[in-house]
KEFI-340852 format. One record per residue: residue number from 1; residue in one letter; x negated, y negated, z of N, C-alpha, C in turn. Coordinates in pm, whole numbers, always signed. Atoms other than C-alpha are relative to their C-alpha. Example, Ala and Ser with C-alpha at 12.3 -4.5 7.8 and 13.67 -1.06 7.14 Angstrom:
REM residues 2
n_res_nxx_nyy_nzz_caxx_cayy_cazz_cxx_cyy_czz
1_a_-89_+119_+0_-1230_+450_+780_-90_-120_+0
2_s_+82_+119_-6_-1367_+106_+714_+77_-109_+73
REM end
This chain:
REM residues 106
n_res_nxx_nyy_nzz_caxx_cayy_cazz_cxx_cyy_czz
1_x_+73_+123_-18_+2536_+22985_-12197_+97_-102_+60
2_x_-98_+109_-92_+2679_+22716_-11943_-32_-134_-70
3_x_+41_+169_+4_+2680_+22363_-12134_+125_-94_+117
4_x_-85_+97_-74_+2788_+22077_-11889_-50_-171_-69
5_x_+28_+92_+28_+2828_+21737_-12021_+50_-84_+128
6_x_-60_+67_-128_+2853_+21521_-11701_+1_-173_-53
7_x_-13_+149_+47_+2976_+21116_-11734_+77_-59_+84
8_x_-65_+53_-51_+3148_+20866_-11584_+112_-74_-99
9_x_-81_+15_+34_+3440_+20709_-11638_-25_-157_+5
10_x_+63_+146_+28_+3319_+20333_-11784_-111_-5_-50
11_x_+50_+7_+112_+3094_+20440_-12006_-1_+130_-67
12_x_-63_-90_+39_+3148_+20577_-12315_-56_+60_-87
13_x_+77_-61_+87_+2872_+20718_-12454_+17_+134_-36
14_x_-25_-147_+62_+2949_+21070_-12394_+139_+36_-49
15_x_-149_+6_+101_+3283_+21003_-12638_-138_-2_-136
16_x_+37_+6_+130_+3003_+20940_-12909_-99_+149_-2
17_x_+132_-144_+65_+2759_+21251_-12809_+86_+127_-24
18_x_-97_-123_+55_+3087_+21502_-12862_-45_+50_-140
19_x_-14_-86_+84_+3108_+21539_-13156_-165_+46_-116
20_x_+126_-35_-10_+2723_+21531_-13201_-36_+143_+32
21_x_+32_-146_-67_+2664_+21826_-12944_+64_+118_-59
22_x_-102_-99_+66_+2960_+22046_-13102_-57_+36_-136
23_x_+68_-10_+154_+2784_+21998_-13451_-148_+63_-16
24_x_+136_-104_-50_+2442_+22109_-13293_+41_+133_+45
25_x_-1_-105_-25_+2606_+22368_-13146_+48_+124_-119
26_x_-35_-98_+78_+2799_+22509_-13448_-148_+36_-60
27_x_+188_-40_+101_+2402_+22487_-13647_-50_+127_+93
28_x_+59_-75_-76_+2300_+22667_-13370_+75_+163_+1
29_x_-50_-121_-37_+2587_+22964_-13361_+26_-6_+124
30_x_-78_-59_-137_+2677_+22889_-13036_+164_-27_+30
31_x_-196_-2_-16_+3061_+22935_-12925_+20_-54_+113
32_x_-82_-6_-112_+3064_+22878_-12578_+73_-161_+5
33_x_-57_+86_-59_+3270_+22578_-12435_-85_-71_+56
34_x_+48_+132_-73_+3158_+22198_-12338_+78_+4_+127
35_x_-108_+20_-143_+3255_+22175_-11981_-28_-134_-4
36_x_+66_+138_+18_+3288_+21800_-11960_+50_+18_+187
37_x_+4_+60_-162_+3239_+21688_-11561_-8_-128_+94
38_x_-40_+107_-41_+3361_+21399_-11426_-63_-69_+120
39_x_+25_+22_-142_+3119_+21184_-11165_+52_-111_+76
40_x_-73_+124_-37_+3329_+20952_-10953_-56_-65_+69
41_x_+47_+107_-100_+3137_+20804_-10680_-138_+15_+7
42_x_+160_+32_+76_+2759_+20720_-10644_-50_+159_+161
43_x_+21_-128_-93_+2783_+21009_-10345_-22_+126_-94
44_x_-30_-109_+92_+2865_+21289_-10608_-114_-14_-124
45_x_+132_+43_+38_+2593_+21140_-10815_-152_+30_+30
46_x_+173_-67_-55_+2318_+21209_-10605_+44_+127_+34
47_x_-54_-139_+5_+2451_+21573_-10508_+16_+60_-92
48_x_+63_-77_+147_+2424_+21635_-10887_-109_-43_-70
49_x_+110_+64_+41_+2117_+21457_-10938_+72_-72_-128
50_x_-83_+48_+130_+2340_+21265_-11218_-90_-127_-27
51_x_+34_+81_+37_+2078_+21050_-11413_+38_-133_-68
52_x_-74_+89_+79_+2359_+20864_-11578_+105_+85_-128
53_x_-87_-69_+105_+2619_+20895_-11801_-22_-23_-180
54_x_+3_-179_+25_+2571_+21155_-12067_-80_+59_+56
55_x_+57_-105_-74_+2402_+21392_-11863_+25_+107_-91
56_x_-23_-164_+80_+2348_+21729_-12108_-63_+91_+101
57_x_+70_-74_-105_+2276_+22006_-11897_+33_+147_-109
58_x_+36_-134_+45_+2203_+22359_-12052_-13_+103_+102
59_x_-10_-95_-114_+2268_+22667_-11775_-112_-77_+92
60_x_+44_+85_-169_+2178_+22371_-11486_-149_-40_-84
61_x_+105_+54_+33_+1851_+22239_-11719_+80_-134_-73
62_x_+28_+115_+59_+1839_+21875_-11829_-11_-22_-120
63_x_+71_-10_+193_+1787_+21821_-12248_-151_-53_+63
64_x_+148_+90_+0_+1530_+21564_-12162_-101_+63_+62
65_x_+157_-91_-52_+1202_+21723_-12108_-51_-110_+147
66_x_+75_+84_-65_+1142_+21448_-11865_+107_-43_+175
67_x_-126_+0_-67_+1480_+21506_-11644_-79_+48_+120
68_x_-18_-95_-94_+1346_+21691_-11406_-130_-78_+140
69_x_+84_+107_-32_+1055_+21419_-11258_+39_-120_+39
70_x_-56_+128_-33_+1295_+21181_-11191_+91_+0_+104
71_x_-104_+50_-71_+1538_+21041_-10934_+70_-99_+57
72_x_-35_+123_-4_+1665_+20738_-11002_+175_+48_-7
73_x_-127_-65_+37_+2038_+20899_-10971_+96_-101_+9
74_x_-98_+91_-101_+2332_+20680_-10944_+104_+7_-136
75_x_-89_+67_+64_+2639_+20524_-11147_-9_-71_-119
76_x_+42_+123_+50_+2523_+20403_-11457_+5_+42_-135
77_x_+59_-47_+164_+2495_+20425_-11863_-140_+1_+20
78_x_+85_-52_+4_+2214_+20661_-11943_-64_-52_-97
79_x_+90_+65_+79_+1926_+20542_-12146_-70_+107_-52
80_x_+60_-113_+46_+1738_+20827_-12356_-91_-50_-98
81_x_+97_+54_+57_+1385_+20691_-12446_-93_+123_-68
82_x_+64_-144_+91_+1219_+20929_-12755_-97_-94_-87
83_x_+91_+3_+146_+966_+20923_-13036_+108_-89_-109
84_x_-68_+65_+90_+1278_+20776_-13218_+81_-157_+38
85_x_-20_+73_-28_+1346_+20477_-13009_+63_+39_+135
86_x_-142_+0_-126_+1627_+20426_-12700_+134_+7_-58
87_x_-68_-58_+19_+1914_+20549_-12749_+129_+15_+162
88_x_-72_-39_-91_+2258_+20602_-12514_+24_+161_-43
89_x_-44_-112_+26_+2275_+20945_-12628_-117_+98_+1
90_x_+151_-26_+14_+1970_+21224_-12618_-31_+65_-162
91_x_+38_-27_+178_+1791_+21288_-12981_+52_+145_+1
92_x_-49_-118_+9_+1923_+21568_-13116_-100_+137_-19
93_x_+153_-48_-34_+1591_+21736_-13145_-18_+73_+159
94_x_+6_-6_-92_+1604_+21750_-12790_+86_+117_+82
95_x_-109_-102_-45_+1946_+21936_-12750_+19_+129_-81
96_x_+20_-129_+74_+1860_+22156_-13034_-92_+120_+66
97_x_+91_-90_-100_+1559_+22279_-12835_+9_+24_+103
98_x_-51_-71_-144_+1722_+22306_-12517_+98_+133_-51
99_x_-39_-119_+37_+1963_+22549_-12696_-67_+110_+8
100_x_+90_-131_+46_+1724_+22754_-12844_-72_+61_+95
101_x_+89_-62_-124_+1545_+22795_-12540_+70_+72_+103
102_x_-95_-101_-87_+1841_+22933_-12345_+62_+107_-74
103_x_-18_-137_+89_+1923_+23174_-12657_-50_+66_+34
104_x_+90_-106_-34_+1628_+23345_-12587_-22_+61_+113
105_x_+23_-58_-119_+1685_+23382_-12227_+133_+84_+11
106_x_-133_-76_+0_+2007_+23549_-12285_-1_+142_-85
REM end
């Protein structure tokens, strides 16, 4: 399973979804490695469709069920609007069930 956490460098949300994601992942049994991915300019941004920084990506899928409808891409702290409010980080709900859903494709 490929996780990529993509972010920028000036905001620092994905410093608080670490040790979040790592803690979903041990629940989960998964081992592999966070690749964290660095987006520097608002060019490299749109060439990864980068909705903002934390970006969770699951083998190249989005957490957010709603990632994939959008393209507002650019340079910016990410906003992650749920059933549980807004949030800079995505519910964990969200990244639990993106897991599980790439378990089963493996």
């Amino acid at each position: 399973m490929k996780i990529e956490l993509l972010y920028f460098d000036g905001c620092p949300s994905h410093q608080a979804l670490m040790p979040r994601l790592e803690a979903i992942l041990a629940r989960e049994g998964v081992e592999d490695e966070v690749e964290l991915r660095q987006v520097g300019t608002f060019d490299a941004a749109e060439d990864e469709h980068f909705l903002g920084s934390p970006t969770l990506r699951i083998d190249g899928e989005d957490v957010d069920p709603g990632a994939a409808a959008r393209s507002d891409f650019g340079m910016k702290c990410r906003l992650y609007r749920s059933a549980e409010g807004t949030a800079g980080v995505p519910p964990e709900d969200w990244i639990a069930d993106a897991v599980r859903r790439h378990k089963r494709k493996t």
